[in-house]
Biopython code that builds the backbone (N, CA, C, O; Angstrom):
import numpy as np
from Bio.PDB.StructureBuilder import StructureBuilder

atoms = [
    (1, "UNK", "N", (53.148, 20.553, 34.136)),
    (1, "UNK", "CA", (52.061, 19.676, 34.547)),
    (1, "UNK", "C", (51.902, 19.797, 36.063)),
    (1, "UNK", "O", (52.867, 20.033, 36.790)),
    (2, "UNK", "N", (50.685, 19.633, 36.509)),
    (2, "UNK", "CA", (50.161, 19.890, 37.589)),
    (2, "UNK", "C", (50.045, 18.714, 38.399)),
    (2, "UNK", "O", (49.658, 17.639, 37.942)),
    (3, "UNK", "N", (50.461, 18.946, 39.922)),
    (3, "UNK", "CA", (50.162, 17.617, 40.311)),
    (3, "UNK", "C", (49.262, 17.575, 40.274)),
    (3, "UNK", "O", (49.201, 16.602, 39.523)),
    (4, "UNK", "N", (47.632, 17.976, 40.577)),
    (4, "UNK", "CA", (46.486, 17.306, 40.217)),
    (4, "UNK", "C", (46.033, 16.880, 39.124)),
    (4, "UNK", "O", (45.118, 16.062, 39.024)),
    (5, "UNK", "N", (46.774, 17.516, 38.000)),
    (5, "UNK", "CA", (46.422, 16.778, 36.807)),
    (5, "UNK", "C", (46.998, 15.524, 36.892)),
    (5, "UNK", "O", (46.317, 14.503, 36.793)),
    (6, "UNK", "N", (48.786, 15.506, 37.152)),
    (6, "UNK", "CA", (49.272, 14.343, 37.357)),
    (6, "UNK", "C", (48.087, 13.408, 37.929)),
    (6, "UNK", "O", (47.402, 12.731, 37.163)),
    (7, "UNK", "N", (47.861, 13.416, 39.528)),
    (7, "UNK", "CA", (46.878, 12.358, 39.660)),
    (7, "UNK", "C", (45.739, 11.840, 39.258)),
    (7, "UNK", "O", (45.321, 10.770, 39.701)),
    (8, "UNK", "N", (44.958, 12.732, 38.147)),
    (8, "UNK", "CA", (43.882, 12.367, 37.659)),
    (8, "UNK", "C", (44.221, 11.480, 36.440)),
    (8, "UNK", "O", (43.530, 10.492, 36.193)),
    (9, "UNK", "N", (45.211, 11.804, 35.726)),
    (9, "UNK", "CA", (45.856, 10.773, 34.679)),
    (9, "UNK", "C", (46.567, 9.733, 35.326)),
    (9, "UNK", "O", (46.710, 8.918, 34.414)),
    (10, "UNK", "N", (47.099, 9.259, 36.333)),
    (10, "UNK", "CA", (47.486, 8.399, 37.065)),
    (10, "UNK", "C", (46.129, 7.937, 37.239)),
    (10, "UNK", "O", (45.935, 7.065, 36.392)),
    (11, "UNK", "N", (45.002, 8.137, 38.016)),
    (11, "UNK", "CA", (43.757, 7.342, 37.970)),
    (11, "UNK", "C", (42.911, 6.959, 37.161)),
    (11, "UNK", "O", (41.994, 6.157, 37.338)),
    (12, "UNK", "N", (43.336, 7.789, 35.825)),
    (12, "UNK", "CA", (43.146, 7.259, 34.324)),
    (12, "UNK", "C", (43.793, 5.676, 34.097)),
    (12, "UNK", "O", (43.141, 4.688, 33.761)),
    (13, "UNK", "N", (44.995, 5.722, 34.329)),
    (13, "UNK", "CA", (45.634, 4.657, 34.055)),
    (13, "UNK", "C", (45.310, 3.921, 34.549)),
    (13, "UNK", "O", (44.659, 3.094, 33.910)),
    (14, "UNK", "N", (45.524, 3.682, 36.038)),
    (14, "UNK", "CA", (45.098, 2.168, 36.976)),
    (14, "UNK", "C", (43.279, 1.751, 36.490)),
    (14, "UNK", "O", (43.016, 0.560, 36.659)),
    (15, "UNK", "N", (42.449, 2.369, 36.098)),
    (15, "UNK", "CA", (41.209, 2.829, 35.108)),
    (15, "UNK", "C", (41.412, 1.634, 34.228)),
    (15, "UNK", "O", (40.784, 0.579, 34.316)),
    (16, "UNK", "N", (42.444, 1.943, 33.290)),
    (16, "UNK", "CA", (42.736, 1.313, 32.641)),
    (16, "UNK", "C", (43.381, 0.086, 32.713)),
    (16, "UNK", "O", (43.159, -0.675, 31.772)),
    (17, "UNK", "N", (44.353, -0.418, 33.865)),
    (17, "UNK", "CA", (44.782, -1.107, 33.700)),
    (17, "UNK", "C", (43.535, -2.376, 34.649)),
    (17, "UNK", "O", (43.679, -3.596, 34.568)),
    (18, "UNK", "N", (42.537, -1.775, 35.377)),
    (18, "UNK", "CA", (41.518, -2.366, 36.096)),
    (18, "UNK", "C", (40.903, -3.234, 35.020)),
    (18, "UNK", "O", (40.784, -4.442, 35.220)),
    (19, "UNK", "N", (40.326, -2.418, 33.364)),
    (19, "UNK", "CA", (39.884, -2.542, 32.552)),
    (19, "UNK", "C", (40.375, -3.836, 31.583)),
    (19, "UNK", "O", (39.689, -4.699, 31.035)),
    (20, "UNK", "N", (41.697, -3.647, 31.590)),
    (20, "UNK", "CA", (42.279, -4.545, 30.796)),
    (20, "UNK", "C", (42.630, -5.823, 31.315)),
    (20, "UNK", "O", (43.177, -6.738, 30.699)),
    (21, "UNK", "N", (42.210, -5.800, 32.690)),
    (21, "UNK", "CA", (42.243, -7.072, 33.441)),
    (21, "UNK", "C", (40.863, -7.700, 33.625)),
    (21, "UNK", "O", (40.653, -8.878, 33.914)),
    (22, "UNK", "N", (40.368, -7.182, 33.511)),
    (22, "UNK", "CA", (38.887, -7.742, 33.577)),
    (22, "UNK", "C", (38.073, -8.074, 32.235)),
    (22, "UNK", "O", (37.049, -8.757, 32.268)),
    (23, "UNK", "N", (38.636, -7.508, 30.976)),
    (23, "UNK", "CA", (38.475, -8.461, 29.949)),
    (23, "UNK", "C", (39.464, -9.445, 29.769)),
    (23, "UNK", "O", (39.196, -10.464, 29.131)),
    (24, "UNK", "N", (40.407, -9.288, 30.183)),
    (24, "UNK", "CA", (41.387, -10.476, 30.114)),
    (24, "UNK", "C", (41.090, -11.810, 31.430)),
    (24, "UNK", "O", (41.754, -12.847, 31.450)),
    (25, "UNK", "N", (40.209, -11.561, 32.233)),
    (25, "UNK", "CA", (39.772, -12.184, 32.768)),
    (25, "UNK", "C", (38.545, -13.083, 32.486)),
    (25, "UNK", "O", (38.551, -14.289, 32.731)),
    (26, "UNK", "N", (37.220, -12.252, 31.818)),
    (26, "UNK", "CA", (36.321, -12.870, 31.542)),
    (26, "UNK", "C", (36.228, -12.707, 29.917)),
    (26, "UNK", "O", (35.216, -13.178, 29.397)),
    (27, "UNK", "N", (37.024, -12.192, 29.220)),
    (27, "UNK", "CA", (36.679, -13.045, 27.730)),
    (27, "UNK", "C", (37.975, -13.488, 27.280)),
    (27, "UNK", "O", (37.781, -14.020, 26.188)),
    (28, "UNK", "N", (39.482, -13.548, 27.640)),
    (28, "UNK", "CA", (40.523, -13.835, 27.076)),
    (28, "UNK", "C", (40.563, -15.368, 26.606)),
    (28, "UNK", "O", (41.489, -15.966, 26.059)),
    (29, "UNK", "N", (39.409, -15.788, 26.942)),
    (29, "UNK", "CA", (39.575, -17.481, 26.763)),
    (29, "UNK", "C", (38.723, -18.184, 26.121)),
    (29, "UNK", "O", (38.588, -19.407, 26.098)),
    (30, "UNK", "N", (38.169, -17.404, 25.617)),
    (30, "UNK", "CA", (36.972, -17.452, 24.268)),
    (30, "UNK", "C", (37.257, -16.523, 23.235)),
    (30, "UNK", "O", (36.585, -16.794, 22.241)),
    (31, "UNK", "N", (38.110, -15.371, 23.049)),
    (31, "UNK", "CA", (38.561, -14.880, 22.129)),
    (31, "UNK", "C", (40.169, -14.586, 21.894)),
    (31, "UNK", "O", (40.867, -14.488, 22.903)),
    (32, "UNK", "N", (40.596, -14.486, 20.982)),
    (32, "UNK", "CA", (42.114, -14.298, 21.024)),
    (32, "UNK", "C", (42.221, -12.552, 20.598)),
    (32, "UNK", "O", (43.330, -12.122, 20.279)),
    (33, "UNK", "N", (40.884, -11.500, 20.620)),
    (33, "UNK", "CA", (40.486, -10.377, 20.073)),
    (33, "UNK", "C", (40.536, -9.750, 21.839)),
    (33, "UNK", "O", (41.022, -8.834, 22.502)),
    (34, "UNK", "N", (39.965, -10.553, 21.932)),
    (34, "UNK", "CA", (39.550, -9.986, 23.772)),
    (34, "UNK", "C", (41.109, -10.193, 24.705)),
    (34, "UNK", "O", (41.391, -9.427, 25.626)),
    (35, "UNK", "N", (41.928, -11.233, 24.324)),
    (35, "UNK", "CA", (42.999, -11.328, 25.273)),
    (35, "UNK", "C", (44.528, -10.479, 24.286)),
    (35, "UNK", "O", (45.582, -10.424, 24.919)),
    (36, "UNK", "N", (44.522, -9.933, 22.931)),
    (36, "UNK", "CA", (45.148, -8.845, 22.129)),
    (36, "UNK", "C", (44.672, -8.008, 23.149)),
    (36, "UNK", "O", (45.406, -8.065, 24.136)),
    (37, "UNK", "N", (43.699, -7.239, 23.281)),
    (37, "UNK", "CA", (43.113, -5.436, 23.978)),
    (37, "UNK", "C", (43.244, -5.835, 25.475)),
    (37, "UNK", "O", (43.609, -4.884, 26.166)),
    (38, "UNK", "N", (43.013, -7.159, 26.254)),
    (38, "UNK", "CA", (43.768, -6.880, 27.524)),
    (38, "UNK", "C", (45.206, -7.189, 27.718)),
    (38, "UNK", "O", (45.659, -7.436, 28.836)),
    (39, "UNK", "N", (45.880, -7.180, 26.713)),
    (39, "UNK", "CA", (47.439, -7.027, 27.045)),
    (39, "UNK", "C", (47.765, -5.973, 26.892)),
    (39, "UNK", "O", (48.137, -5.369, 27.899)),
    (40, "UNK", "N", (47.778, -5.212, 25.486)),
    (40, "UNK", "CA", (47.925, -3.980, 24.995)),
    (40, "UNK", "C", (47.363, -3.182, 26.401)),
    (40, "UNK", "O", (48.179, -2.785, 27.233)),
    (41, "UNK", "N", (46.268, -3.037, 26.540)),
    (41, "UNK", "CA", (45.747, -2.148, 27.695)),
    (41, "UNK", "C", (46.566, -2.614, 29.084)),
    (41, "UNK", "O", (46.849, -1.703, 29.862)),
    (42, "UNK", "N", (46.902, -3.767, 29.386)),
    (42, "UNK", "CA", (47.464, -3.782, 30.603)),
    (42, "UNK", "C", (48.902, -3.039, 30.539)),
    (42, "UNK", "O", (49.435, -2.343, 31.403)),
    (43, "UNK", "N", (49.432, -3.451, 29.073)),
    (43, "UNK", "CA", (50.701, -3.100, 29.131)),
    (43, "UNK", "C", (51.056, -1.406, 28.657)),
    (43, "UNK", "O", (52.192, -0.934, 28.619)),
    (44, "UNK", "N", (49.926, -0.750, 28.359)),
    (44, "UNK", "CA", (49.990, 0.461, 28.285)),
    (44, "UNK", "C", (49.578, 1.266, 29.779)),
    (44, "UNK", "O", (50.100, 2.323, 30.130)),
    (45, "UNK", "N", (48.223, 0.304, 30.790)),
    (45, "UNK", "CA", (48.163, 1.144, 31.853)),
    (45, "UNK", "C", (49.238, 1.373, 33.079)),
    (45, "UNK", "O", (49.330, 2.218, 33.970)),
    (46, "UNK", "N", (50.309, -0.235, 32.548)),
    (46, "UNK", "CA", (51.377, 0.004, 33.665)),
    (46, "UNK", "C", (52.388, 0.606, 32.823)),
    (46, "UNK", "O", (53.298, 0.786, 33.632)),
    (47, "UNK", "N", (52.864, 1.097, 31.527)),
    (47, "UNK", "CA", (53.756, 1.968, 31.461)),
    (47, "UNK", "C", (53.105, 3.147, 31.673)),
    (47, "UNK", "O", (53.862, 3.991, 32.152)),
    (48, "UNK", "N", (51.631, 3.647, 31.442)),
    (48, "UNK", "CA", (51.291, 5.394, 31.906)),
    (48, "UNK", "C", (51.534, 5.118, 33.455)),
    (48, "UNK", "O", (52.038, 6.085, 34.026)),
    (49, "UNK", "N", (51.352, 4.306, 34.045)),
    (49, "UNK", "CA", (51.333, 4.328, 35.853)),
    (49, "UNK", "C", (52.668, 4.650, 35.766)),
    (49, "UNK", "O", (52.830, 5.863, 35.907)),
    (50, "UNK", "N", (53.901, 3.907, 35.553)),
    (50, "UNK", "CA", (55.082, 4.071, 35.484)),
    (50, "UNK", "C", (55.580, 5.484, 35.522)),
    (50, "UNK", "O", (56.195, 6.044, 36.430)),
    (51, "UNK", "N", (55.103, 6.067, 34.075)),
    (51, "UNK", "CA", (55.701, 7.301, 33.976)),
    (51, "UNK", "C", (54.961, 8.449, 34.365)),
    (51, "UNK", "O", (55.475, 9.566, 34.320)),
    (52, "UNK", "N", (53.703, 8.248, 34.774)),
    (52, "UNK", "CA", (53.240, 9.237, 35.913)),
    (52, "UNK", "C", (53.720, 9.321, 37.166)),
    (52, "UNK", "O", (53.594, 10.373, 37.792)),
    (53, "UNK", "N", (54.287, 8.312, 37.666)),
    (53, "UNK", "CA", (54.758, 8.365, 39.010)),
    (53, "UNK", "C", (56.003, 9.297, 39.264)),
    (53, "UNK", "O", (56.116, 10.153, 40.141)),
    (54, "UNK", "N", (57.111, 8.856, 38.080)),
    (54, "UNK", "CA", (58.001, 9.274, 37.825)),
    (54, "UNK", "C", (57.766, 10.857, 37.316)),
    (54, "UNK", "O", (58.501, 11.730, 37.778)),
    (55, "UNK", "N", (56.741, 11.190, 36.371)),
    (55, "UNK", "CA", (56.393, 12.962, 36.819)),
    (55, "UNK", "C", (55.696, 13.292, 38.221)),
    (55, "UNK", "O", (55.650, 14.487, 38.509)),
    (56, "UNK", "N", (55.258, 12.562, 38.946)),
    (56, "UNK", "CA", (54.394, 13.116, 39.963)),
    (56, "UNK", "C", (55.801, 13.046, 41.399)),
    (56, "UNK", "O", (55.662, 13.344, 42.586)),
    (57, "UNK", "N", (56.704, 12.683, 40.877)),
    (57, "UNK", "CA", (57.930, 12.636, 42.007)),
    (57, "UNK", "C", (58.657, 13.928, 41.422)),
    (57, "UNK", "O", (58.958, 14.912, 42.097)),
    (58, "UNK", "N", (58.925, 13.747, 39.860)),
    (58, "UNK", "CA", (59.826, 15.354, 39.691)),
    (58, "UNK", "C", (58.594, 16.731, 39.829)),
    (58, "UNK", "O", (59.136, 17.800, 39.548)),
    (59, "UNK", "N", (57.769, 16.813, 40.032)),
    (59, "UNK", "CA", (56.605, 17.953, 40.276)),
    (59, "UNK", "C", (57.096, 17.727, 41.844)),
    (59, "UNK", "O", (58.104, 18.415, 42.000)),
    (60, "UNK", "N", (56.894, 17.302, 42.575)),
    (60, "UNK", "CA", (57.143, 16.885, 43.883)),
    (60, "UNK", "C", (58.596, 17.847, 44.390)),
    (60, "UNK", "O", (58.990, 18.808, 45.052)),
    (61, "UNK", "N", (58.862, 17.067, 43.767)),
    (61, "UNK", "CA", (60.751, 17.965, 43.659)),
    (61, "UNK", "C", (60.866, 19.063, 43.622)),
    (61, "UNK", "O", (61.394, 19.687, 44.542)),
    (62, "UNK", "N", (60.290, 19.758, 42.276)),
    (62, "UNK", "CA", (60.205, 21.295, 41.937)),
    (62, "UNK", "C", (59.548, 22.295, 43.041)),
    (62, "UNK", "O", (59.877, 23.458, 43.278)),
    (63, "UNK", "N", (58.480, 21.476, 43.677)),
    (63, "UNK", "CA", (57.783, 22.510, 44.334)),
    (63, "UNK", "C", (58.914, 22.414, 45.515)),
    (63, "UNK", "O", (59.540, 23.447, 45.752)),
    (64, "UNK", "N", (59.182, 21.359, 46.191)),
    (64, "UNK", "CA", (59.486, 21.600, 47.255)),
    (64, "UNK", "C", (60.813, 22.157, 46.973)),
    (64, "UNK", "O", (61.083, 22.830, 47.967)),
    (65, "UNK", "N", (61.832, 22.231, 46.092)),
    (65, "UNK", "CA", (62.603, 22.545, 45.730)),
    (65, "UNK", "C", (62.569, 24.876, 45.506)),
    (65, "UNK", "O", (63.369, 25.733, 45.882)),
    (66, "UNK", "N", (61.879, 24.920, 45.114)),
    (66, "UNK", "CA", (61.111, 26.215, 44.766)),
    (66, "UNK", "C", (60.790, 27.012, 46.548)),
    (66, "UNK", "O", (61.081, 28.126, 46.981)),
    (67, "UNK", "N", (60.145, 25.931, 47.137)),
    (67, "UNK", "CA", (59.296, 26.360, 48.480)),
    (67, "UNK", "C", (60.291, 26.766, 49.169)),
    (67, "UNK", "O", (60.118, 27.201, 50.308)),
]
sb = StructureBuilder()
sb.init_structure("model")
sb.init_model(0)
sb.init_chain("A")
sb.init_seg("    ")
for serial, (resi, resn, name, xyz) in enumerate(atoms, 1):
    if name == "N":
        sb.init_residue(resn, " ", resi, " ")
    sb.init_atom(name, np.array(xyz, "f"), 0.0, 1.0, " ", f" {name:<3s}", serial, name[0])
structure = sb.get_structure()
């Protein structure tokens, strides 16, 4: 994996986790449908943030490791 791919799926995620806060903001309290998909989504965009970081540090490594 590439670091630029890395960062474009890293900006996928925070994407997502922007997403899942902002229905959990404006409909979580009129639906219990709307505040299910902004947890799930929050709690999926901070584990992809998580473990992108953690590949975008070992890519980090390799190259400079390699260089």
């Amino acid at each position: 994996m590439t670091r630029r791919r890395t960062l474009y799926w890293l900006a996928a995620m925070v994407a997502v986790l922007v997403v899942g806060t902002i229905i959990g903001i404006i409909w979580a309290d009129t639906s219990d449908v709307a505040g299910t998909i902004a947890l799930v989504t929050n709690i999926a965009g901070g584990v992809g943030i998580v473990a992108l970081l953690i590949a975008l540090a070992v890519v980090a490594w390799r190259q400079r490791r390699t260089a």
